[in-house]
C-alpha positions as CSV (number, residue, x, y, z in Angstrom):
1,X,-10.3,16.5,-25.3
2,X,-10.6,17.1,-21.5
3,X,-11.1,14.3,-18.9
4,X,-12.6,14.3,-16.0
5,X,-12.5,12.5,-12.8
6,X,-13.8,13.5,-9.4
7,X,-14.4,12.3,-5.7
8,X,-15.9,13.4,-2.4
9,X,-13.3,13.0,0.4
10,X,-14.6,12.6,4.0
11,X,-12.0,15.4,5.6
12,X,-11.7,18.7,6.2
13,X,-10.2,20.6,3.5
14,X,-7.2,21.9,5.0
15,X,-6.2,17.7,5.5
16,X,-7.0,17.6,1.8
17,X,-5.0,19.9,0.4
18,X,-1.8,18.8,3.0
19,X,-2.0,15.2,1.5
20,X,-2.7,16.7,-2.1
21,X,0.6,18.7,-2.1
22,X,3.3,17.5,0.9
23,X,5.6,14.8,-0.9
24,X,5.5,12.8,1.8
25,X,1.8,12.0,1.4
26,X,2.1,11.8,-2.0
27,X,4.2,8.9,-2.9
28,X,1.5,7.0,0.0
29,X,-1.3,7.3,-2.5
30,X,0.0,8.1,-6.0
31,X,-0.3,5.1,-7.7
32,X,-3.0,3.4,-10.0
33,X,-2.5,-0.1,-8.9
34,X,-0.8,-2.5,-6.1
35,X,1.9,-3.0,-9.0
36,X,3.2,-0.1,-8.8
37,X,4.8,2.6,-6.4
38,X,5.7,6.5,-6.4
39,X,9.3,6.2,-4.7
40,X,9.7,10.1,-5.1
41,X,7.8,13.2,-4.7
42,X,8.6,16.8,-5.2
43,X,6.3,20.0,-5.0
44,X,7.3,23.9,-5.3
45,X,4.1,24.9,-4.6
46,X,4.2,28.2,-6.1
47,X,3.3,30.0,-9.4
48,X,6.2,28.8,-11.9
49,X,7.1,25.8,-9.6
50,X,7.7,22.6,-10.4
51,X,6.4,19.2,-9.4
52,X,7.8,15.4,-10.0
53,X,6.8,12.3,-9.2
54,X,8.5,9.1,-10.1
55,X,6.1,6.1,-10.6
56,X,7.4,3.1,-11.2
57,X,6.3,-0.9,-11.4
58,X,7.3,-2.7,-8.4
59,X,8.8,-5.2,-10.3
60,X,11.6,-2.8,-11.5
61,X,10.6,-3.6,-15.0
62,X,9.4,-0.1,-15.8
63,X,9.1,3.6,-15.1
64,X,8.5,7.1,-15.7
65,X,8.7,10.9,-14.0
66,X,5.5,12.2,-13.6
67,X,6.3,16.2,-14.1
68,X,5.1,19.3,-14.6
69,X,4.8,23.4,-13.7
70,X,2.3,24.8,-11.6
71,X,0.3,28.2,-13.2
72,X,-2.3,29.1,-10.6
73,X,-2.7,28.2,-7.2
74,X,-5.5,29.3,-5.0
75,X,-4.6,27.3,-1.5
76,X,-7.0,25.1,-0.6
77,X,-8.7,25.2,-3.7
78,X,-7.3,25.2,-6.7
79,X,-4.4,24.0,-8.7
80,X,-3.6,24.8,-12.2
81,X,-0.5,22.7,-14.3
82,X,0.9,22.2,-17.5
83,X,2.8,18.7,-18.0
84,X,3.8,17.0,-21.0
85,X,2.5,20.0,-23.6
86,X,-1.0,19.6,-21.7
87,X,-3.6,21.3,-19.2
88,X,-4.7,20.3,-15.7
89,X,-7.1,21.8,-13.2
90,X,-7.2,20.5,-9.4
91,X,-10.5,22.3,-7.5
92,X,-11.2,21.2,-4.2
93,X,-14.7,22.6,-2.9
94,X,-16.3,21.9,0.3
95,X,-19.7,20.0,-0.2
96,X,-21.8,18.2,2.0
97,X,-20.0,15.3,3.8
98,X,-16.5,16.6,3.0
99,X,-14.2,18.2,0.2
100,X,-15.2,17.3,-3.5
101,X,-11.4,17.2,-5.2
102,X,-12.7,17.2,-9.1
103,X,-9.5,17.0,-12.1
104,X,-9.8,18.3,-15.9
105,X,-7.1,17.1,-17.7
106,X,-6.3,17.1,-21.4
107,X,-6.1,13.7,-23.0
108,X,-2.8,12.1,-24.7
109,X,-2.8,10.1,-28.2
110,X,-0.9,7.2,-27.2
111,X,-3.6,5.1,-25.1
112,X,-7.4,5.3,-25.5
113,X,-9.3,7.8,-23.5
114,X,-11.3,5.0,-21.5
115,X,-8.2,3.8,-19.8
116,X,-7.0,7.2,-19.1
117,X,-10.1,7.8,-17.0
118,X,-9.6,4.9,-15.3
119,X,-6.3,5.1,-14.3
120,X,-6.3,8.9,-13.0
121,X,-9.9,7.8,-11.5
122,X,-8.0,5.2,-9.7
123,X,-5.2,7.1,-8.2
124,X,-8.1,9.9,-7.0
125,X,-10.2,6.9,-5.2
126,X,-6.7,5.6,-3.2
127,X,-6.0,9.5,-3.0
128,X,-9.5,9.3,-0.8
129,X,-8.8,6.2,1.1
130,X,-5.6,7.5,2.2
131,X,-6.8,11.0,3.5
132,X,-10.0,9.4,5.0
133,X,-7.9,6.5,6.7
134,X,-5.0,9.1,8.0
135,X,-7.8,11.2,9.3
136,X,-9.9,8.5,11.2
């Protein structure tokens, strides 16, 4: 089953993309909840590449790598990744009143689909907040 979460970001797309795929933006925004952190980033943005991310609860009491292998990249606008035996699909379009960043990704079996929406829907909407607030 493919989810799907999506946002309009206020910023031009080249701004976008930067903060999508530079490390050092990423571990600013990559996180579902004030309880937790990304304390490492990496990104070989390239066919074949690979990308890591280590999330982990600020309270130390837990953890995991985020990780994965990029298949297609069309800078700015899409990104294509396989992580964990599954699909995702990054497109970034330019709409009306900025860049709509939209992610299809397939589901796992260990927690119900609902909270998988909401967590990678959570990340996206601090993913906006951070780009809109490092642009204004």
């Amino acid at each position: 089953m493919k989810i799907l979460v999506e946002t309009t970001v206020n910023a031009p797309i080249e701004r976008v993309w930067a903060c999508w795929t530079t490390p050092a933006d990423i571990v600013k925004w990559n996180t579902a909840s004030d309880d937790w952190h990304t304390t490492a980033a990496t990104v070989d943005l390239i066919v074949g590449g690979q990308f890591t991310s280590r999330m982990e609860a600020k309270d130390g009491s837990m953890g995991f790598d985020f990780a994965g292998e990029y298949t297609q990249i069309e800078a700015p606008r899409l990104i294509e990744a396989v992580f964990g035996g599954r699909a995702l699909r990054v497109e970034f379009a330019q709409v009306a009143g900025g860049v709509l960043v939209r992610e299809a990704f397939d589901a796992e079996d260990t927690h119900p689909v609902e909270m998988q929406k909401a967590g990678w829907q959570a990340i996206l909407d601090r993913f906006k907040r951070y780009v809109e607030s490092a642009v204004g």
